[in-house]
C-alpha positions as CSV (number, residue, x, y, z in Angstrom):
1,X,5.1,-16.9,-58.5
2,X,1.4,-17.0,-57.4
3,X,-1.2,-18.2,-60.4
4,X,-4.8,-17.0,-59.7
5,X,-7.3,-19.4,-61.1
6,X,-10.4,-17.1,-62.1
7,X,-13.8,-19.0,-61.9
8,X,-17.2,-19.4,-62.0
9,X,-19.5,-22.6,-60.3
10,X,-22.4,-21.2,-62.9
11,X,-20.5,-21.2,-65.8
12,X,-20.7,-17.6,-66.6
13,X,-20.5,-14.7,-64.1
14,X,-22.8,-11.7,-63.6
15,X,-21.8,-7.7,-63.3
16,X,-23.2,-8.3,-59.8
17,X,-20.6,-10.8,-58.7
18,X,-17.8,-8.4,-59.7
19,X,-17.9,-7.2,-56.2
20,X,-17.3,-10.6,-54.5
21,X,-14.8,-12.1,-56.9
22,X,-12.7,-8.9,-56.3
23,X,-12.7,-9.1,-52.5
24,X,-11.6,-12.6,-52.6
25,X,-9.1,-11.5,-54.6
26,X,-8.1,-8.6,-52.2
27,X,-8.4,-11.4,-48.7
28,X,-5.7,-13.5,-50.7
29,X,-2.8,-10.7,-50.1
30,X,-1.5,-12.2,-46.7
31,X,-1.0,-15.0,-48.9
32,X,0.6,-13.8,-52.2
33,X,1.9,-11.1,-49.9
34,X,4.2,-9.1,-52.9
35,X,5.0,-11.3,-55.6
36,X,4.5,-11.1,-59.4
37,X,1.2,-12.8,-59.9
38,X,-0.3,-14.0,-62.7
39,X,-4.0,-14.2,-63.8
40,X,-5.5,-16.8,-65.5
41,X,-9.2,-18.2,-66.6
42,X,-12.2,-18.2,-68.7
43,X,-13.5,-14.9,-67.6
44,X,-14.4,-11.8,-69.5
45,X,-12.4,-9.1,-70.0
46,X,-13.8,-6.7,-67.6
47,X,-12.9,-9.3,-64.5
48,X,-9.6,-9.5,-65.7
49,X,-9.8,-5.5,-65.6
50,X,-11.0,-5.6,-62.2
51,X,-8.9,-8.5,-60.4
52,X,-5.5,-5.9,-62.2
53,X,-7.0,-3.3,-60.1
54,X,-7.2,-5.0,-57.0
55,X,-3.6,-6.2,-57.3
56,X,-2.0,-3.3,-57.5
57,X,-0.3,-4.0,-53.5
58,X,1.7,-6.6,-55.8
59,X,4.9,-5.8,-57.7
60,X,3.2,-7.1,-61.0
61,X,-0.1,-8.7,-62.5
62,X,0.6,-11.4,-65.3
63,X,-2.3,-12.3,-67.5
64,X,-2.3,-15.8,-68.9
65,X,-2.0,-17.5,-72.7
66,X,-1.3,-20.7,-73.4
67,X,-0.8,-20.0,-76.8
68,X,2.2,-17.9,-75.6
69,X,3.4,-20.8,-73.1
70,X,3.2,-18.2,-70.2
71,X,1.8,-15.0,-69.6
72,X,1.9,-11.0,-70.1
73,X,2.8,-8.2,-68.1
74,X,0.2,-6.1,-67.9
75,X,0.5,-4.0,-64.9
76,X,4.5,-3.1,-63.4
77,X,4.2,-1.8,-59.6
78,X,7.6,-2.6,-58.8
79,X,11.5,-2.2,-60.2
80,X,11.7,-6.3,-59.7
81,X,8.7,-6.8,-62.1
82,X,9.7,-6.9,-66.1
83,X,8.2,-4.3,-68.1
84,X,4.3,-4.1,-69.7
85,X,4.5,-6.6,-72.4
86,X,7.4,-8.9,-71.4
87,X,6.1,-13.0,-71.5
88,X,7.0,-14.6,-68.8
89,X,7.4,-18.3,-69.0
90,X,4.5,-20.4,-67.2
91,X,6.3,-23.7,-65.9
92,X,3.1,-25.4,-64.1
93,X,5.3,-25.1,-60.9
94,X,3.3,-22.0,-59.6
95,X,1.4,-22.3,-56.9
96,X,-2.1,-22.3,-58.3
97,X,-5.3,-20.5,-56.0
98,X,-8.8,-20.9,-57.1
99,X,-10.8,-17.9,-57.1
100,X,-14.8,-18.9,-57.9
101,X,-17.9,-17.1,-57.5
């Protein structure tokens, strides 16, 4: 599993930047290539909205809580991915990409 690291050097991130965080989302696929991947950082809603969107090529998006000890299905593309609301168990073995703007 693939753990995307949402981020911003500023601090906070503008409606404008949108655009560029979601292509670098979309120019990692050759490297997540299918897998389930889970989301994760101190982003608003709406970026989390948008990186779901652009990872739809995937066979499932995961959005990270540590106060659940893993993360939530909340997009199923594929028969291999649990179904919408299932927690899957972060280990801190996933390979972790940083995704800043």
């Amino acid at each position: 599993m693939k753990r995307i690291e949402l981020g911003c050097s500023a601090g906070f991130v503008s409606v404008e930047q949108l655009p560029s965080l979601v292509e670098r989302v979309e120019s990692l696929f050759p490297e997540i290539g299918e897998e389930i991947v889970v989301l994760s950082g101190r982003m608003p809603v709406w970026v989390f909205a948008a990186a779901t969107h652009a990872l739809h090529p995937t066979k499932g998006v995961v959005t990270f809580d540590p106060r659940l000890g893993g993360g939530v299905v909340v997009a199923a593309h594929h028969e291999d991915c649990p179904p919408v609301g299932t927690i899957i168990p972060c280990t801190g073995d996933e390979t972790v990409i940083e995704v800043t703007v």
